[in-house]
N, C-alpha and C positions, 0 to 999 in steps of 0.2 A: 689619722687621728680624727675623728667624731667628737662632733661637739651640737647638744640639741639645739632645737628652736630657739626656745627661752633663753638659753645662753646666747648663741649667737645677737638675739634681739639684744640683750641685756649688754655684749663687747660692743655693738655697734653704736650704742649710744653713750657711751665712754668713750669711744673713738671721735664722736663726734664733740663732745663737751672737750676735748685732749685740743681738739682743731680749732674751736672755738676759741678758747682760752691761750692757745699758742700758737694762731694762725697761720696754722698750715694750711695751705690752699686745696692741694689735694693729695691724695693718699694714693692714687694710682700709681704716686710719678716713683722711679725706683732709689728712691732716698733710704739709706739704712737705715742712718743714726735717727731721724723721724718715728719710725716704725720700730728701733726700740724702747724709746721713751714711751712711745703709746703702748706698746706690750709688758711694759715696768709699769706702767702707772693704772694698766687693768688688772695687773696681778696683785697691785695692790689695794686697791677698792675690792677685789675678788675674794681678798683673803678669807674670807669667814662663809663662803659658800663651798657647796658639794664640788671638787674636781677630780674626776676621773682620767685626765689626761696624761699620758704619756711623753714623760720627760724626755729630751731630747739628749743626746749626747756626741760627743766630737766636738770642734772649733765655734769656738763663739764667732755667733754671726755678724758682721758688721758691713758697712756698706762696701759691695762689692769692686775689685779695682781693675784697672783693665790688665789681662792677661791672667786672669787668675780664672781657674776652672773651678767648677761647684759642682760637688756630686754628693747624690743623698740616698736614704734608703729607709724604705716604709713600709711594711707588711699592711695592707689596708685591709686584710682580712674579705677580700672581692669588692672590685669595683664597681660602681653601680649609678647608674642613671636615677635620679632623686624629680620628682613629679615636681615636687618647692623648689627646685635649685635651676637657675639659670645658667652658671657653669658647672663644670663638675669639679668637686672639693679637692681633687688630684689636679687639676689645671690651674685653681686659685693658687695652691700652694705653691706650685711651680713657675707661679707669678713672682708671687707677696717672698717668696726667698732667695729669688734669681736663680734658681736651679739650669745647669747644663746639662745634669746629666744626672737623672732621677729614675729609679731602681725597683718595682714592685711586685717582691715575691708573695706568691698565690694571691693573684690579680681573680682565679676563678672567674675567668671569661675564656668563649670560644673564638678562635679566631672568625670565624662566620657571622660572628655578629656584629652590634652597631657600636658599641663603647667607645671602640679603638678609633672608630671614625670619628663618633663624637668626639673626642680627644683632640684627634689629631686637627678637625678642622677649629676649634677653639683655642687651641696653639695659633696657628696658622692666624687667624682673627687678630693677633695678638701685633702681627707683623714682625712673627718670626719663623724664621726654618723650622722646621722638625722632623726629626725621623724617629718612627717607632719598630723598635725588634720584639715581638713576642713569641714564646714559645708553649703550645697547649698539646693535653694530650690526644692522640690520632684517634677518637672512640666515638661512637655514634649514641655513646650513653647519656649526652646531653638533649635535654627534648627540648630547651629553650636556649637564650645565650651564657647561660652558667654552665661552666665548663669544674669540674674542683680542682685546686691546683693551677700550676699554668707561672707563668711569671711574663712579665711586662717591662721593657726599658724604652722611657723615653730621653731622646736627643734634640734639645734645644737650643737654638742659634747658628754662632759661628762654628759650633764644634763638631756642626753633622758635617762639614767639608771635611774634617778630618776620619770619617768614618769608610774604610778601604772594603769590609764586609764582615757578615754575620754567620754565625752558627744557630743553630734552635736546636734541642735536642727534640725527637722525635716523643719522646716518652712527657713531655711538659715541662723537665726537670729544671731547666737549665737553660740560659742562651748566652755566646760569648759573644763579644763584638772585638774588630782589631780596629784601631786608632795611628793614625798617624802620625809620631810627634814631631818637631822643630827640628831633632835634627837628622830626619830622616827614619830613627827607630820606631818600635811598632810599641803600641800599651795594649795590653788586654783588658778588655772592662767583662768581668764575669757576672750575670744577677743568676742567682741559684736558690730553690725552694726546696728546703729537704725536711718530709714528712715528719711528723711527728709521732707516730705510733713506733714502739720496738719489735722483736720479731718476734711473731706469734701473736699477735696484737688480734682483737675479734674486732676488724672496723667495718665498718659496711659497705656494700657492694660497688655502691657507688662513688668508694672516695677515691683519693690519689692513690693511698695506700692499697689499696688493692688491686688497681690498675697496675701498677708497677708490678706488685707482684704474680700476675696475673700474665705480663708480659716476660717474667724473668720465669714461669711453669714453660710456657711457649716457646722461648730460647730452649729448654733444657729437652722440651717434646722435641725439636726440629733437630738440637743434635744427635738423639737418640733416635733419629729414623735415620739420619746421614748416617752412625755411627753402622746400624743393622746393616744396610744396602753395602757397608764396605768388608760386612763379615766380623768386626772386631768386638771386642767385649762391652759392654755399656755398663757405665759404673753405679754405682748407686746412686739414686735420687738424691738430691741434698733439700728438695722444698722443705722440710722443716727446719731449715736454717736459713731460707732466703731473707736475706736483709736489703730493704731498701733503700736507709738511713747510711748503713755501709758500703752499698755499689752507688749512689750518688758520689763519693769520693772517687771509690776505682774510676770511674769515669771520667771525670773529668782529669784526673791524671793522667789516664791514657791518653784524654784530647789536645791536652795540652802538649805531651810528650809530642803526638802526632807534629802537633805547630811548628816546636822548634825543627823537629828533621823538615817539616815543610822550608822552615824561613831561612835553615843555612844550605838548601840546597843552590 
């Protein structure tokens, strides 16, 4: 969620008259119920200006209790380093919500570059754990740190002890993580980005979308030489049916399939 300059200036002096007038001392500290009176009482001085904001939905937030895990999901449309911003808008939020375990499909970063760092060391600032799983796609077509596509999960606190290991998919799609819970069983925490074009879509060279599909002509070239070299028929092409919105599912089904035979073995 993005929110301009002006606005920000304009909460933050709400925030301040909110402290003033109901002396709260500071606003860093992780009090809920503080924090939603100050966001009631901006939405309502705000009422009559421009908001483009992105309504939230699931559990109302209140202050957080112990044993209770928080997990959240935000498509930030790529993450990014802001030349104004002393932290980055994905770390404040990660703060100001208590997030354990926050989700961000097409993050559009390469893992090569600094984001992830800066991320993680401003977690870490914080004086708390963190472990980050991203997964980008394998392509040298990025000439800076924007990658398109890609997803991001970060793990904050005490919840990265329970973190046993990661999956990434290769292709950017997708990354699972397995969890350890109380009473020994395992939680899948899936974050997954799945394009948005349908098949036959005209998107450009450089998006997800055509990477994927790009990578699924590839599959079909490499069995069609295995298939020659073994003498047998090669079937017909299906590229004008590759669907990439559609094999993100296959996929993870199959991985998952994979898990359970891995976890009753």
């Amino acid at each position: 969620m993005r929110v301009s300059k002006k606005k920000q200036t304009k909460i933050s002096r709400m925030i301040k008259r909110v402290q003033e007038a109901e002396g709260i001392p500071n606003l860093a500290h992780r009090d809920g119920i503080n924090r939603e009176r100050i966001r009631t009482y901006v939405d309502r001085l705000d009422h009559g200006g421009s908001n483009q904001d992105i309504k939230a939905t699931g559990d109302e937030l209140i202050a957080k209790e112990e044993g209770i895990i928080r997990m959240a999901l935000q498509n930030p449309n790529g993450i990014r380093i802001r030349s104004d911003e002393r932290t980055l808008q994905e770390v404040a939020a990660i703060q100001q919500l208590q997030l354990d375990v926050v989700a961000f499909p097409e993050c559009n970063l390469s893992t090569r570059g600094q984001t992830r760092e800066v991320m993680q060391t401003q977690i870490s600032a914080t004086g708390e754990s963190v472990r980050i799983v991203q997964a980008s796609a394998r392509t040298d077509i990025a000439v800076s740190e924007y990658q398109p596509g890609g997803v991001l999960t970060a793990f904050v606190g005490k919840i990265t002890g329970r973190v046993e290991e990661s999956y990434r998919d290769p292709w950017g799609r997708y990354s699972w993580t397995r969890l350890r819970g109380d009473r020994g069983e395992g939680i899948q925490q899936i974050t997954a980005y799945r394009v948005c074009q349908k098949v036959g879509a005209h998107a450009g060279a450089n998006t997800s979308y055509s990477y994927q599909v790009q990578q699924m002509l590839q599959e079909e070239l490499d069995r069609d030489r295995q298939l020659q070299r073994e003498g047998r028929t090669i079937p017909a092409s299906t590229r004008s049916k590759m669907n990439p919105r559609r094999r993100l599912f296959e996929d993870l089904e199959r991985r998952s399939m994979q898990q359970e035979i891995k976890s009753s073995e």
